[in-house]
N, C-alpha and C positions, 0 to 999 in steps of 0.2 A: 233334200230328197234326191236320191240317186234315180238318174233314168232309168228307164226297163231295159235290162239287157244288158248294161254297161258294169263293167267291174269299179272295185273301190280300187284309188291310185294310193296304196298306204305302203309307208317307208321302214323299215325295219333291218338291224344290222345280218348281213349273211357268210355265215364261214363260206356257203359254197360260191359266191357270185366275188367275195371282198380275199378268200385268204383258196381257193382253187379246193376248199374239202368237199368233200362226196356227200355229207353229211350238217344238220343245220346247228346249232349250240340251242338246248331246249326253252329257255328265256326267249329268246328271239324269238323262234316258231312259235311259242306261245301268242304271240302278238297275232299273226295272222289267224289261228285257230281261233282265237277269240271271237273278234271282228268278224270273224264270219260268221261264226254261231250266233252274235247277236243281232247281226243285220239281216243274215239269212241271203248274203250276196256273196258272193267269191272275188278274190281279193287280189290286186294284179301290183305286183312289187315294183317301185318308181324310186328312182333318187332325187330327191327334190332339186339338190344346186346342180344337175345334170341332166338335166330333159334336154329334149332335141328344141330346137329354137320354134317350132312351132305348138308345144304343150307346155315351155314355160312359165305361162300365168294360167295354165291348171288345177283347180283343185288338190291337194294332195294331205292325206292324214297320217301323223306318228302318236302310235299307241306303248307298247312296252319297250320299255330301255333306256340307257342312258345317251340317249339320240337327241339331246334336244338342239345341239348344235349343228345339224343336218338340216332344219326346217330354213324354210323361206318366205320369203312375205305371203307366198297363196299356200301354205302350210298351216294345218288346223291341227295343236297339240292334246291331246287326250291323255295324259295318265304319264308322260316322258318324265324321264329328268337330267340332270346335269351329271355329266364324267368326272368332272373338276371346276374350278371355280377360274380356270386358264382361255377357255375355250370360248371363242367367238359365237354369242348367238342373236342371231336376227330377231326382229321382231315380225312376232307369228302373230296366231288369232292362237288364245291359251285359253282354254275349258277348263282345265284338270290338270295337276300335275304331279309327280311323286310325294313329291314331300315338302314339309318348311325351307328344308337347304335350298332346292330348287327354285321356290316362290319369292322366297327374298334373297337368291341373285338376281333372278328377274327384274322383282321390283326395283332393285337399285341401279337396274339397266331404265327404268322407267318406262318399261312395260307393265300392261294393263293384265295382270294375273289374280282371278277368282282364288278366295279361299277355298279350293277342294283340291283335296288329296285325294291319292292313293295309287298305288300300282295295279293296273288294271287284271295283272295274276292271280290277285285275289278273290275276284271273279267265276272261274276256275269251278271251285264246286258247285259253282249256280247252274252254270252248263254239262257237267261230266260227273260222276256219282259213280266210281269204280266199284265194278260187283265182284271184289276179291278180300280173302280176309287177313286180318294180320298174320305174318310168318316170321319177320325178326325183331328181333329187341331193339335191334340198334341199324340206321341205315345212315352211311356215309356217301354226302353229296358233293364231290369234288367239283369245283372248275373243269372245266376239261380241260385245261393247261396245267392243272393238278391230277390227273386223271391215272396216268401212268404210275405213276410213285406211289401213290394213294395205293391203287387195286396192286401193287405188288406185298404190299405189306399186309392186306387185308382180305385178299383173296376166296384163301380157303379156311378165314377164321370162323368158326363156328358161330351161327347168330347174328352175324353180319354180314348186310348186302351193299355192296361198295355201285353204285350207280350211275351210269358211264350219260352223261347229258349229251354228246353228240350222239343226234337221232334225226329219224324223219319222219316219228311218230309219238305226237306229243301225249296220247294217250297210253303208251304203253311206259309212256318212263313216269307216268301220272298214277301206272298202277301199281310200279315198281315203288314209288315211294309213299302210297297209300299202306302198302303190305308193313311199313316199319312202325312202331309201336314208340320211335323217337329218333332224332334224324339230328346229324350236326352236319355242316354246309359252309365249305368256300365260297359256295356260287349263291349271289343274290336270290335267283330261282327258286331254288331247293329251299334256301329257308320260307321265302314268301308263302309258297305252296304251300310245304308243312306246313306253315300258321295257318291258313286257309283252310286243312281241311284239321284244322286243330289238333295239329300232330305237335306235338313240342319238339321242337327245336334250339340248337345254339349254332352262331355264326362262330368259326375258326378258320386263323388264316394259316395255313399250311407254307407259305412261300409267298414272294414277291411279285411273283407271275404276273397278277390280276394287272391291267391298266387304268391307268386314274390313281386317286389319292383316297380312295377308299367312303367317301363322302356317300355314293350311293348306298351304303348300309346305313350310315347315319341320317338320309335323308327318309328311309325305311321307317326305322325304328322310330323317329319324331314321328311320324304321320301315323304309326298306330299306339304312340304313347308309351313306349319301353322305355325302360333305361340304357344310354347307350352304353357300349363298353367294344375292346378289343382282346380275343381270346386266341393267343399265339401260340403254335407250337408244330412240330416236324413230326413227319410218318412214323421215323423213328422213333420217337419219344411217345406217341401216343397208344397206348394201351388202355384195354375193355373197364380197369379199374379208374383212371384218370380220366375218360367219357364220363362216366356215372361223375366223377368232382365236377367236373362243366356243369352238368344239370343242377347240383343243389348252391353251385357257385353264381351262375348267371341266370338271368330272366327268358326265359323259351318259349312264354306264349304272351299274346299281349290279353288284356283284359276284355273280360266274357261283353259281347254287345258291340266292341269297337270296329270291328271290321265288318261286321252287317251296318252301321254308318256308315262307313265309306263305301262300301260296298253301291249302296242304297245313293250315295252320292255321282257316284261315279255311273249308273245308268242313268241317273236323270241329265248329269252334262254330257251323254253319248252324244257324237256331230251327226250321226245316221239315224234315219226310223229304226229304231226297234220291231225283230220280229212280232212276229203273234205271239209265240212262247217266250219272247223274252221277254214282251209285256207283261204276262202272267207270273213271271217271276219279278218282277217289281211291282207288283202288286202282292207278291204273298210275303216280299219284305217289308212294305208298307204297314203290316201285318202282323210282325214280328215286332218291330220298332216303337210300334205307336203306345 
């Protein structure tokens, strides 16, 4: 239980504090917006292996992203996962975590990791229910290190809305891709979302940009049962008819029920009380499920 008054110390990666932008990459902000709407506390950004010598053995929570390598022994993981399979990670207190890939590096670090998945984005529609209707066919969800190339090529094509994820409003790029009617995505985000609010989606990797060895898609797709795959291809090359071949080529939603499981998973290993209203919405998944 959080004392009255005090903020949650939870860690999440930030263009603006980590790379000097004006602006946050929507995945990330996602993590704070969440956490807050489910605790109903406001959320005070910390880095865990860098506190001051007197908040050290603090408390401190990581929720979205591939941050798991950031936690420290008084770090509590909710929903992380792994960049690569390179990367040094401590042993935390682990609730949840993305995915299989995640849980069995872990475990073969011989840490103590519960069977539950999921990416806590998925979440997402339980808290926000955008009151906007569909307007395009097709919405492209770059990286934002894909962002530029992307939106030159796609700009002013008719029925496509090219979706810029550096924001400081995670609701307005939530309504942005609720309006798309089907959605492909560089960005880990973009697809999770679309599948959440049951938007079909395909993951494509436009460039080598992304960091890491790509693991966080595949740790994705195992935790909500798809098939995995890799669907490569350049700004240039992709055209309105060769979107439609991704859709009947690869798998773009996972199956109907699976993600209200995790979903459903994933409140009950929250590390914080639950609001009022988020109680009520694990209860009317309870509901759903049974």
């Amino acid at each position: 239980m959080v004392a009255k008054k005090s903020k949650i110390s939870l860690f999440y990666w930030s263009e603006i504090k980590f790379a000097g932008r004006s602006e946050e990459n929507y995945g990330d902000l996602l993590s704070k917006y969440i956490v807050e709407k489910l605790s109903g506390w406001q959320v005070k950004w910390v880095q865990p292996k860098k506190q001051s010598w007197y908040k050290i053995n603090k408390k401190n929570y990581l929720a979205i992203g591939s941050i798991i390598h950031h936690a420290n022994s008084n770090s509590v993981v909710w929903g992380s996962g792994i960049i690569d399979q390179k990367q040094l990670v401590q042993k935390a207190k682990f609730l949840a975590v993305r995915g299989p890939r995640t849980r069995d590096y872990l475990l073969s670090k011989n840490y103590n990791c519960p069977e539950v998945y999921g990416d806590p984005g998925i979440l997402l529609p339980l808290l926000y229910n955008p009151s906007v209707k569909k307007k395009y066919p097709i919405g492209i969800i770059p990286h934002y290190t894909d962002y530029n190339e992307i939106n030159k090529v796609f700009d002013e094509v008719e029925g496509v809305k090219v979706i810029d994820l550096l924001c400081k409003d995670v609701e307005q790029v939530t309504r942005e891709i609720f309006m798309c009617e089907k959605t492909i995505s560089s960005s880990l985000h973009g697809l999770i979302v679309s599948h959440a609010y049951n938007i079909p989606s395909i993951w494509v990797e436009f460039s080598d940009n992304l960091f890491g060895d790509g693991i966080k898609f595949l740790d994705y797709f195992e935790s909500v049962g798809m098939q995995t795959y890799i669907a490569k291809t350049t700004p240039g090359e992709l055209v309105l008819t060769q979107i439609q071949d991704l859709f009947e080529k690869f798998p773009n939603l996972p199956e109907e029920g699976i993600i209200q499981a995790l979903q459903k998973g994933l409140l009950n290993a929250f590390p914080l009380a639950l609001s009022h209203s988020s109680e009520k919405i694990l209860e009317k998944l309870d509901d759903v499920i049974r």
